[in-house]
C-alpha positions in Angstrom: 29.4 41.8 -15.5 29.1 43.8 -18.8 25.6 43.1 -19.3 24.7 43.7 -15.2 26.5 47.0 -15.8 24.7 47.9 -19.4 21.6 47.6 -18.0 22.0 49.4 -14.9 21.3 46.4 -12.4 22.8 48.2 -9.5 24.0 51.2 -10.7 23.3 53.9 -13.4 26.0 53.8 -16.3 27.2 57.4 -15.8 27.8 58.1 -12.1 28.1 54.7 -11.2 26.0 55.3 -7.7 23.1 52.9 -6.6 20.3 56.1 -8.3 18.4 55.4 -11.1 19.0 52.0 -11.2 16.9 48.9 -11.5 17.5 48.4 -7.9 16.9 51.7 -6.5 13.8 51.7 -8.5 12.6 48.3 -7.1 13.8 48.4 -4.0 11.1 49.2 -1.2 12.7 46.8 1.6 12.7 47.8 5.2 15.5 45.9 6.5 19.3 44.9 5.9 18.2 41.5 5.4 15.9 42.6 2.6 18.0 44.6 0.7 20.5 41.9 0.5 17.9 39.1 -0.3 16.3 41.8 -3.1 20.3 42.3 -4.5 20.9 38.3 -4.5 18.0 38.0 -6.4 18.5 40.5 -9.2 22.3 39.0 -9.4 21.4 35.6 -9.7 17.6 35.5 -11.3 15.4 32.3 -11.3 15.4 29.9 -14.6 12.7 27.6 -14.0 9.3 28.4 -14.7 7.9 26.5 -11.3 10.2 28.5 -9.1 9.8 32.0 -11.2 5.5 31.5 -10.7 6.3 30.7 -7.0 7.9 33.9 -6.3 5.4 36.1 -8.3 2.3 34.5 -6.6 4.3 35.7 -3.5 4.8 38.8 -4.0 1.5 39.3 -5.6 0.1 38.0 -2.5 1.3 40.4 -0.2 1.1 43.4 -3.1 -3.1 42.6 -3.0 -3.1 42.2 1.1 -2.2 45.8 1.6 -3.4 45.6 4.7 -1.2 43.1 6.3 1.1 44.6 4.0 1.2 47.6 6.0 1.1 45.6 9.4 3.7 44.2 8.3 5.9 46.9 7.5 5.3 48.5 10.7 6.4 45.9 12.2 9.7 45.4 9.9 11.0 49.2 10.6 11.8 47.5 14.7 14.0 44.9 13.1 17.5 45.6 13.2 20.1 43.8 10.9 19.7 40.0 12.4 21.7 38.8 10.0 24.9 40.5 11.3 24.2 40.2 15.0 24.0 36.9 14.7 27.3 36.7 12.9 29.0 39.2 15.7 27.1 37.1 18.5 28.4 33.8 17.4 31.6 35.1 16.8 32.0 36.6 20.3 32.2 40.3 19.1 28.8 41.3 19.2 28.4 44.4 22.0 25.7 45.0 25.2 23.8 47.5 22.8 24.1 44.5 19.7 22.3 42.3 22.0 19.5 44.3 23.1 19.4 45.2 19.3 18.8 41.6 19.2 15.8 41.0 21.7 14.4 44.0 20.6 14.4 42.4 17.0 13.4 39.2 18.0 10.3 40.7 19.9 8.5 41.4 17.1 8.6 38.0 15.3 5.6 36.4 17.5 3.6 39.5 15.9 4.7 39.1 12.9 3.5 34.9 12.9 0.5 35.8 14.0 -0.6 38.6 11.3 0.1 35.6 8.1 -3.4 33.9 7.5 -3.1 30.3 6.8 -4.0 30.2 3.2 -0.6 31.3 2.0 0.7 30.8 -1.5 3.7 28.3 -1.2 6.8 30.2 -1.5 5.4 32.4 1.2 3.9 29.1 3.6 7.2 27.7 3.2 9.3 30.7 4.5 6.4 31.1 7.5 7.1 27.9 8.6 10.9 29.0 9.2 9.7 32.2 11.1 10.7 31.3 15.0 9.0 32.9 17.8 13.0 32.8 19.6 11.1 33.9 22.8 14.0 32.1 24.7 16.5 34.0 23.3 14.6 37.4 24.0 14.3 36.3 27.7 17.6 35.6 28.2 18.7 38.4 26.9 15.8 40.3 29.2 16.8 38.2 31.9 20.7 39.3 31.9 21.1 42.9 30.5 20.4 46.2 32.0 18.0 47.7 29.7 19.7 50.6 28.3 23.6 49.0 28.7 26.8 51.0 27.9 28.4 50.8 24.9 31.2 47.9 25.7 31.3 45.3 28.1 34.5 47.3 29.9 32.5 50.5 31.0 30.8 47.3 33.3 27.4 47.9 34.4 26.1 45.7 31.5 24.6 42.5 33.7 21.4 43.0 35.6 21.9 42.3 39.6 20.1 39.2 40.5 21.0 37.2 37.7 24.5 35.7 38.6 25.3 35.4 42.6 29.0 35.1 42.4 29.1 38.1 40.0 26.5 40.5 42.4 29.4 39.0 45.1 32.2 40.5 43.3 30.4 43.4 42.5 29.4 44.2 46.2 33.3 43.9 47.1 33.9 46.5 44.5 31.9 48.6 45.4 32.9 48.3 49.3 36.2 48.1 48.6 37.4 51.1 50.1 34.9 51.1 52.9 36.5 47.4 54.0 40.0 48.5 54.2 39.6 51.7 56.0 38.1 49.6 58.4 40.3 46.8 58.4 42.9 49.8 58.8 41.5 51.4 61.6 41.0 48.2 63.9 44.9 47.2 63.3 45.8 50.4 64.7 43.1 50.1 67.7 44.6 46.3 67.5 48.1 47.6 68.0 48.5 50.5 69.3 50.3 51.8 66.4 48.4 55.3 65.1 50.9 55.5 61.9 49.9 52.1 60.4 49.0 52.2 56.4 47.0 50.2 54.1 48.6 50.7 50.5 48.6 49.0 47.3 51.1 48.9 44.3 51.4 46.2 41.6 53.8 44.2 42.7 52.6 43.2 46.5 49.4 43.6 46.0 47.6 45.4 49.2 49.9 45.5 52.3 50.2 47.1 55.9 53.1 50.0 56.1 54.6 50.3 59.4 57.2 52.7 60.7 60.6 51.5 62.0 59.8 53.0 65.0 56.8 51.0 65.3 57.9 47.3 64.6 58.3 46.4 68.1 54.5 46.7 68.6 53.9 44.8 64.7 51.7 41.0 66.1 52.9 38.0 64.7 50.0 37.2 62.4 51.6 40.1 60.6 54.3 38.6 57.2 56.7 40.9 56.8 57.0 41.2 52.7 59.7 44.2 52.0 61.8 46.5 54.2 62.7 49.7 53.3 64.8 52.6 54.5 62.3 53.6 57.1 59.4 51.1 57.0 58.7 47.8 56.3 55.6 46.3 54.9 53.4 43.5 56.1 50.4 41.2 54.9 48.4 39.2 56.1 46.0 36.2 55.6 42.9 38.1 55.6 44.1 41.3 53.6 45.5 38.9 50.9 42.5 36.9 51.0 40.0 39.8 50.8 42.7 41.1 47.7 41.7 37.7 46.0 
């Protein structure tokens, strides 16, 4: 640690920030995953001649190709940090906005394939062959999210309709909700004959019907009385509790 910090590896001696220092100086990367894989290999340099040559033939390949070198780095400003949406997506905490963060970065590897010639030097072939198109991964992901998605799955609105039924289902009763029981209310009363009658909700019943105490001789017997009160009692029934469900 006394010689990383002598020779300014990651930080200048004096201010102790990232300027000035061998890696702020070296450091041309375009993405997360390239600054960390440029830091790793400053903090842990090679020691075998084979695997030192290796990595200079790469980069010299790609310094002469400018280019592809600059086709490439076009391409490399769309990529977002994969590294840590993976991490997030595996371990169930990555956002709507992570994931199209995702596709969008994912997009670009296909191009990205297809710009490398097939006469690359060895250290470069070898990491070429681990570059995956992940075209599955973009579709799904094109497949199941609204393009432009809120900011957390709770706002809703995230899934795109058509690509779950029992989930458009749900989302249809939500939305009619309201429309459904001020009908369902207004063809009890026509049902009845009683003009007073209430849909209500609270948390601990759940929707029910209200009915007045003056009213209960005219209450049907499909109706399941659930809690009287001083001047009302309150009613369910099948389909009310079933259309709650």
């Amino acid at each position: 640690e006394a010689t990383v910090r002598n020779l300014e590896i990651f930080e200048n001696f004096r201010s102790r920030s990232r300027r000035h220092s061998l890696l702020d100086i070296l450091d041309a990367t375009l993405t997360p995953m390239g600054g960390r894989l440029l830091t790793s290999w400053l903090r842990f340099p090679l020691k075998q001649v084979e695997a030192i040559e290796q990595r200079l033939q790469a980069v010299e390949f790609f310094l002469t190709q400018t280019l592809l070198r600059q086709k490439w780095r076009r391409l490399l400003k769309g990529v977002a940090d994969l590294e840590r949406l993976t991490a997030r997506t595996v371990l169930e905490q990555a956002t709507p906005r992570d994931l199209i963060a995702l596709k969008n970065s994912v997009s670009h590897l296909p191009a990205l394939r297809q710009l490398l010639p097939p006469d690359l030097p060895p250290l470069a072939a070898n990491l070429a062959a681990d570059l995956e198109d992940l075209d599955d991964i973009q579709q799904l992901i094109e497949a199941a999210l609204v393009p432009e998605p809120p900011l957390t799955l709770k706002d809703g609105g995230v899934i795109r309709e058509g690509f779950n039924a029992e989930l458009d289902e749900l989302l249809v009763l939500t939305r009619q909700d309201k429309d459904w029981l001020t009908r369902l209310e207004a063809r009890e009363r026509q049902q009845t004959g009683i003009n007073s009658l209430k849909v209500r909700y609270n948390k601990v019943f759940g929707y029910y019907l209200e009915v007045s105490k003056a009213n209960l001789p005219l209450v049907p017997e499909h109706f399941i009385r659930k809690q009287t009160l001083v001047n009302a009692e309150r009613f369910i029934t099948a389909e009310l509790k079933e259309y709650e469900s």
